[in-house]
C-alpha positions in Angstrom: 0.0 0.0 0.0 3.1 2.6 0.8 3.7 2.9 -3.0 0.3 3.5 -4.3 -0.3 6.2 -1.2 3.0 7.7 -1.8 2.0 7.8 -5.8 -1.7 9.2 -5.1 0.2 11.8 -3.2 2.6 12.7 -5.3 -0.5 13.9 -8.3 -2.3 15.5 -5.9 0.5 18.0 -4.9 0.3 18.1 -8.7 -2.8 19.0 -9.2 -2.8 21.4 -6.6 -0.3 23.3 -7.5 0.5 22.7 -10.7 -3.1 21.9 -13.0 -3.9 25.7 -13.3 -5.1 26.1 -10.0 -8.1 24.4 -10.7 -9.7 24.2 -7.7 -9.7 28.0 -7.2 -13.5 29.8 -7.3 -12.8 30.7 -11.0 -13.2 34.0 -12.8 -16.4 35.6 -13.4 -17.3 38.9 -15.9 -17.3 42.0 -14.4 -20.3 44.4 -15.3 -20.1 46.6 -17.8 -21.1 48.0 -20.9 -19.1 48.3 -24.3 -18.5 51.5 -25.9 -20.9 50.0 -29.2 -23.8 47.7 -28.9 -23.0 44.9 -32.1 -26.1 43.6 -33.2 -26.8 40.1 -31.5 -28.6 37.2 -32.3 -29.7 34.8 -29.6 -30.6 31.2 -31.0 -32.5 29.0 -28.9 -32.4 24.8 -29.7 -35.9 24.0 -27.8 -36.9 20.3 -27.8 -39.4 19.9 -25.3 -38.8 22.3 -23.3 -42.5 23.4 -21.7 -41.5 23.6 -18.7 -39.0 26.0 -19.0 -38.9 27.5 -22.2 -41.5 30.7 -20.8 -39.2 31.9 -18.6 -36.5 31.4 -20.4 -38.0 33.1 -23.2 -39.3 36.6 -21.2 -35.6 36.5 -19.6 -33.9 37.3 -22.8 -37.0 39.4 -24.2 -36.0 41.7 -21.1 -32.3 42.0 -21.7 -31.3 46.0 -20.7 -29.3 45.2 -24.2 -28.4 48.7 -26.0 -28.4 47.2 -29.0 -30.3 45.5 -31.5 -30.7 42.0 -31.0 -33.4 39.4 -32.0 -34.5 36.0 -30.4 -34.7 32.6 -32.0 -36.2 29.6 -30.7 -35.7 26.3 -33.0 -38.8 24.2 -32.3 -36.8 20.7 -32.5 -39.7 18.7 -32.9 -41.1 18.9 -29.5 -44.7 17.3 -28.9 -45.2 19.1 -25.6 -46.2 22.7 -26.3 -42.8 24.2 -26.0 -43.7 26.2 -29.6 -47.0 27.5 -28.1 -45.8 28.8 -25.4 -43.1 30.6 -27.4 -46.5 31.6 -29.7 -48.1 32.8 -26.6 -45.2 35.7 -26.0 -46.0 37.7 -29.3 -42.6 39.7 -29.4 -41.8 41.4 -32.6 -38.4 40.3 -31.4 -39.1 36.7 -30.9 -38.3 34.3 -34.7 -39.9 30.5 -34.0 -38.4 28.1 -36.5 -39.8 25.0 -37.2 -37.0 22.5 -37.1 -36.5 20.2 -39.9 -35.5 16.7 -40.1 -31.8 15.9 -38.9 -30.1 15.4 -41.9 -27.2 12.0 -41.3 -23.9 13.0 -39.6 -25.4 15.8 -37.5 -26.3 15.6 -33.9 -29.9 17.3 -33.0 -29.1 19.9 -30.9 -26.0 21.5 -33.8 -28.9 21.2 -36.7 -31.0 22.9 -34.6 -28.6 25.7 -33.8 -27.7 25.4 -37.0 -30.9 26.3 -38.5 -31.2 29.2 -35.5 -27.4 30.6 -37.0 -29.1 30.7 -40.5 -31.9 32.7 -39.5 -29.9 35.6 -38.5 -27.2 35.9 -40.8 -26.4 39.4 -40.4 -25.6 39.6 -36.6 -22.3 40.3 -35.3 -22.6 38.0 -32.3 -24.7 34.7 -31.7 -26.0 33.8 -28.1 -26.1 30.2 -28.2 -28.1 29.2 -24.9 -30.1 26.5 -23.9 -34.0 26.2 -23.3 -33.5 25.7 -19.8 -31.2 28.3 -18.7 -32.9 31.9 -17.2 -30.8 35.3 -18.1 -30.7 38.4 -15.5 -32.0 41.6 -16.7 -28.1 42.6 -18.0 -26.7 39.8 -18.9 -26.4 40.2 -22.8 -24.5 43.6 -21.6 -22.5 42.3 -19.9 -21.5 39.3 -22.3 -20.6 41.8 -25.4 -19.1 44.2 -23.4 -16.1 41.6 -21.8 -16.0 40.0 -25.6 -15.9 43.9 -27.2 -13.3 44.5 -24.6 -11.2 41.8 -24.9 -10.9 41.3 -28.1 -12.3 37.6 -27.5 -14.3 35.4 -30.0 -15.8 33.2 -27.6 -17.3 33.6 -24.0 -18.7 30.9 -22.5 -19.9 30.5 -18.6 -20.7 27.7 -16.7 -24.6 28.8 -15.7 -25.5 28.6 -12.3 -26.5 24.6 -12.0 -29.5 23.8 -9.5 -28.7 22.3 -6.1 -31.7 21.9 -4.1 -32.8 18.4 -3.7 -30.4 15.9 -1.8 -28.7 14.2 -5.5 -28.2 17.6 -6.3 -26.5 18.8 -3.4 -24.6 15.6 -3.0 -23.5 15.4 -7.0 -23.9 18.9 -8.9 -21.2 20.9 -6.9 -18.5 17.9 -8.1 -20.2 18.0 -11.0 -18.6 21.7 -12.1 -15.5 20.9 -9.7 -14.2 17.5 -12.1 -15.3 19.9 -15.2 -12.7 22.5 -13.6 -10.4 19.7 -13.2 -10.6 18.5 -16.8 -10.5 22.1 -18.1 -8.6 24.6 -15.8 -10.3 27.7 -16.5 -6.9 29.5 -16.5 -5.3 27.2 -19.2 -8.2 27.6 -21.0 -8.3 31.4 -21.2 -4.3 31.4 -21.7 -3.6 32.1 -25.4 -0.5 30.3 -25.3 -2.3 27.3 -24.0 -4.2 24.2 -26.3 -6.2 23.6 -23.4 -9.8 24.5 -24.7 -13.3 24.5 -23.6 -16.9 25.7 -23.2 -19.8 25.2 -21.1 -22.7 25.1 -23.7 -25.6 26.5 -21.8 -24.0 30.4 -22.3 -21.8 30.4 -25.4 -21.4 34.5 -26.9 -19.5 33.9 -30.4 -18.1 36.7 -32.4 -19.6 35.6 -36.1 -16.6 36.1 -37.8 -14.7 33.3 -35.8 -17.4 30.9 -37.1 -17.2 31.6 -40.3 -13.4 31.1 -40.5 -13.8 27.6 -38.7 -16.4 26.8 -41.3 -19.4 27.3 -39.7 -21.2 25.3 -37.0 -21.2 22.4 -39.7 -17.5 21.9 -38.5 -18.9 20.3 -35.3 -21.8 18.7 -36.5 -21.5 15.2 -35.4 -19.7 16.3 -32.2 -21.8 15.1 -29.0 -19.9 17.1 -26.8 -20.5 20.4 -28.5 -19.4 23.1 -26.3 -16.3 21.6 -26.0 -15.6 21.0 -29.8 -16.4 24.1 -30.6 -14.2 26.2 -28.4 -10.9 24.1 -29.6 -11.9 24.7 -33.1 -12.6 28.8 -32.0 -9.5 28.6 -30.1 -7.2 27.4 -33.2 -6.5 31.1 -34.5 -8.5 33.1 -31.8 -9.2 34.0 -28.1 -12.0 32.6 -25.9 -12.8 33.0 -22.4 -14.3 30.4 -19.9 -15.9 31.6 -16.5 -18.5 30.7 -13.9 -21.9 32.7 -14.7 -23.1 35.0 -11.9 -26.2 36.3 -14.4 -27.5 33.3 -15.9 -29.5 29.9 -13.6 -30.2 26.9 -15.1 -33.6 25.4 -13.7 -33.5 22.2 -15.5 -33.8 19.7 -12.0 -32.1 16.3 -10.9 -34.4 15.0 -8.5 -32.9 11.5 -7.9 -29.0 9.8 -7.9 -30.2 8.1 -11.0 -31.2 11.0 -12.8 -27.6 12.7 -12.2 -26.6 9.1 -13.0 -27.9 9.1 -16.4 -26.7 12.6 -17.0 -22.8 11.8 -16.6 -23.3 8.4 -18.2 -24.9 10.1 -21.8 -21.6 11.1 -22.3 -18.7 10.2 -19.8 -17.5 7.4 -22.8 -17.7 9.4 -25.4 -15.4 12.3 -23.6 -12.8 9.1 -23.7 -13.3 8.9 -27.3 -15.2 5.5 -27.2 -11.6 3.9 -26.4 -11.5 1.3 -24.0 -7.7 1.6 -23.2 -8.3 4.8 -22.1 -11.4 3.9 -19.9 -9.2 1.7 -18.1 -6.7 3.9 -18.0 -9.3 6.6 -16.5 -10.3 4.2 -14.0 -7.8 3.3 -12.4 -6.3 6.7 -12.6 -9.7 8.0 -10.1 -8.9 4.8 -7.9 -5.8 6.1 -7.6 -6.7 9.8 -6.9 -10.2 9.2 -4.8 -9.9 5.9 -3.2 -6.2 4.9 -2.1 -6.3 8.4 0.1 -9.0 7.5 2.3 -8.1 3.6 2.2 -4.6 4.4 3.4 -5.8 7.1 6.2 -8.2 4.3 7.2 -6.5 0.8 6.9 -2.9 1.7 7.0 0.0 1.9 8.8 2.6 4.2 9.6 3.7 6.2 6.7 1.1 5.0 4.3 -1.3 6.0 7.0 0.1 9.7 7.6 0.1 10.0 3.6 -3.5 8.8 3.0 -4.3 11.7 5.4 -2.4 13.9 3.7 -3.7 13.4 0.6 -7.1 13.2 1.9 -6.7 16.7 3.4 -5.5 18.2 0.0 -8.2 16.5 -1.4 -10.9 18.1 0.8 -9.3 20.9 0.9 -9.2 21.5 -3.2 -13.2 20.8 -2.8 -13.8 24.2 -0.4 -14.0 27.0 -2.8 -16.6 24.8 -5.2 -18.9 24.0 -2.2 -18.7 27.9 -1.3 -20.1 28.7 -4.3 -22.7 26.4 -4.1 -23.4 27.8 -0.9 -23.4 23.9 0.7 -21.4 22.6 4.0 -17.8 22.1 3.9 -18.5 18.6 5.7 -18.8 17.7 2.1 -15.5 17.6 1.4 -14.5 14.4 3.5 -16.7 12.9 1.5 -15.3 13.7 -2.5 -14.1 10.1 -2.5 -17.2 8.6 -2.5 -18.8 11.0 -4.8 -15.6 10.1 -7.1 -16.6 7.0 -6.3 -19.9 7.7 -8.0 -18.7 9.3 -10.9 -16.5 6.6 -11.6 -19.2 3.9 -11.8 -21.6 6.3 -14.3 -18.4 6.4 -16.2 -18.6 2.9 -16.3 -22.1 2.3 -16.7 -21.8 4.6 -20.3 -19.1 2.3 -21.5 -21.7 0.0 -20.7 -24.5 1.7 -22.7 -22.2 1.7 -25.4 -20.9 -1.8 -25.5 -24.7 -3.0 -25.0 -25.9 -1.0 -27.9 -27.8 1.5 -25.9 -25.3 4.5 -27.0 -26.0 8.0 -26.4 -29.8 9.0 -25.9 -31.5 12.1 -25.5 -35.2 12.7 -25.4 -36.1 10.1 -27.9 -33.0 10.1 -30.0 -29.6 8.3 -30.4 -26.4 9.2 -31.6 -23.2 7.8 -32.6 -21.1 11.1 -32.8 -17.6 11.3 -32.6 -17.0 12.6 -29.0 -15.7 15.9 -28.6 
């Protein structure tokens, strides 16, 4: 046991102070306004969306924008009223598109932003955001003025995610906090950096960066999207990659096994479908989220006193995330089970895909090529 302690403490003095700081609160944008108002588009890929899509809807009608700027909601097939509700608001502003059939090669929510991009092709910037996710009044301000200022062709945020019923506040803060780990935000907003990455529900493009990438077409069969996107953005341009203090998403996770399914729709295809590298991922979080606490508990001498180092540093990384989340720092001695957790959804969508289940999504199945 002393070697595999000694190694599990070894990465996570790594990680802590060598992965970008990851474990840090993160940036957010500063309010502000730009000295011009570019016109923006916001496109809207709804697929029954009912429940949310009203309030969605009014929060972006209500923007404080300067600006012109126009909203469009793709209807993507949805059978539950998510058009008529859009209907229902009557906004000059407000463009509903039908969405078409998915033509082969394209996932269904890039055809559906796809068809949003197309129907305002004279904007200077595109919102993409999803159906789910509820703006603040000055939002959109402060979105164009940080990319105006900056000089940036993509700001993305990681909304606001819910945490209210116990799976939520057990799994969503870890949730953003292994996203963070994945992606340091620093590396990812460091130009000299390859590191890329997006968080899809609030994703303010400059149009001219995707029309030199080619158009959303050159992520079409991506399933992880956001992420896709931002390397292709990133190859030739800036981007910038923060936590959202403006934007909530109110899409709920009532139970373990609906968080469950969420991870597991697309935890194999982040490892590119490859099974070497599943394995190598797995044993890579034993390593990092189990040994530590195994040592601390079941060792002896100097495996013990490293388990509860590592441990510590563990915990310790996990603060500033359950600050924001406004949740107990008791929550920290337990990350290793939660890793725990996220290690056996990882599994169980290798599974999915080995048993021919792939990835599903209201009704639909893919086989895209990961991110």
């Amino acid at each position: 046991m002393l070697p595999l302690t000694a190694l599990a403490l070894l990465i996570w003095l790594y990680l802590l102070f060598g992965r970008g700081r990851f474990w840090q609160a993160g940036p957010v944008l500063p309010p502000g306004r730009a000295a011009a108002a570019p016109s923006v588009a916001v496109v809207v890929p709804a697929r029954d969306e009912a429940a949310f899509i009203g309030r969605t809807l009014h929060s972006l009608l209500t923007q404080d924008y300067p600006g012109l700027f126009r909203v469009i909601l793709v209807d993507d097939g949805s059978t539950d009223g998510t058009g008529a509700i859009a209907c229902s608001l009557a906004d000059p502003r407000l463009t509903i598109v039908p969405g078409t059939a998915r033509p082969a090669g394209w996932s269904g929510k890039l055809w559906a932003m796809a068809q949003g991009i197309e129907a305002a092709p004279d904007t200077a910037f595109l919102l993409l955001t999803d159906a789910d996710v509820e703006h603040g009044p000055s939002h959109l301000t402060t979105l164009v003025a940080t990319a105006e200022r900056d000089d940036l062709d993509l700001v993305s945020e990681m909304v606001a995610l819910r945490c209210v019923s116990l799976a939520e506040r057990a799994l969503v803060p870890a949730f953003v906090y292994f996203f963070q780990l994945l992606y340091p935000f620093a590396w990812v907003n460091e130009s000299g950096r390859s590191t890329a990455a997006a968080a899809g529900g609030t994703m303010l493009l400059r149009r001219r960066a995707l029309v030199r990438i080619g158009g959303i077409g050159a992520v079409r069969d991506k399933l992880i999207d956001d992420v896709a996107l931002a390397r292709k953005i990133k190859q030739g341009g800036r981007i910038w990659l923060c936590h959202a203090t403006e934007a909530w998403s109110r899409r709920p996770y009532p139970s373990f096994a609906a968080i469950w399914q969420m991870i597991a729709r697309t935890a194999y295809v982040q490892l590119r479908f490859s099974p070497l590298l599943l394995v190598a991922t797995i044993l890579l979080m034993a390593l990092v989220w189990l040994v530590p606490p195994i040592a601390a508990v079941l060792g002896h001498g100097g495996a013990r006193w490293m388990g509860l180092a590592a441990w510590t540093m563990l915990a310790t990384s996990y603060l500033p995330t359950l600050q924001r989340f406004g949740r107990s720092p008791l929550w920290a001695a337990i990350l290793p089970l939660i890793g725990a957790f996220y290690m056996a959804a990882t599994l169980g969508s290798a599974a999915n895909h080995y048993l021919g289940r792939g990835v599903a999504w209201k009704g639909r199945a893919y086989q895209g090529t990961g991110a």
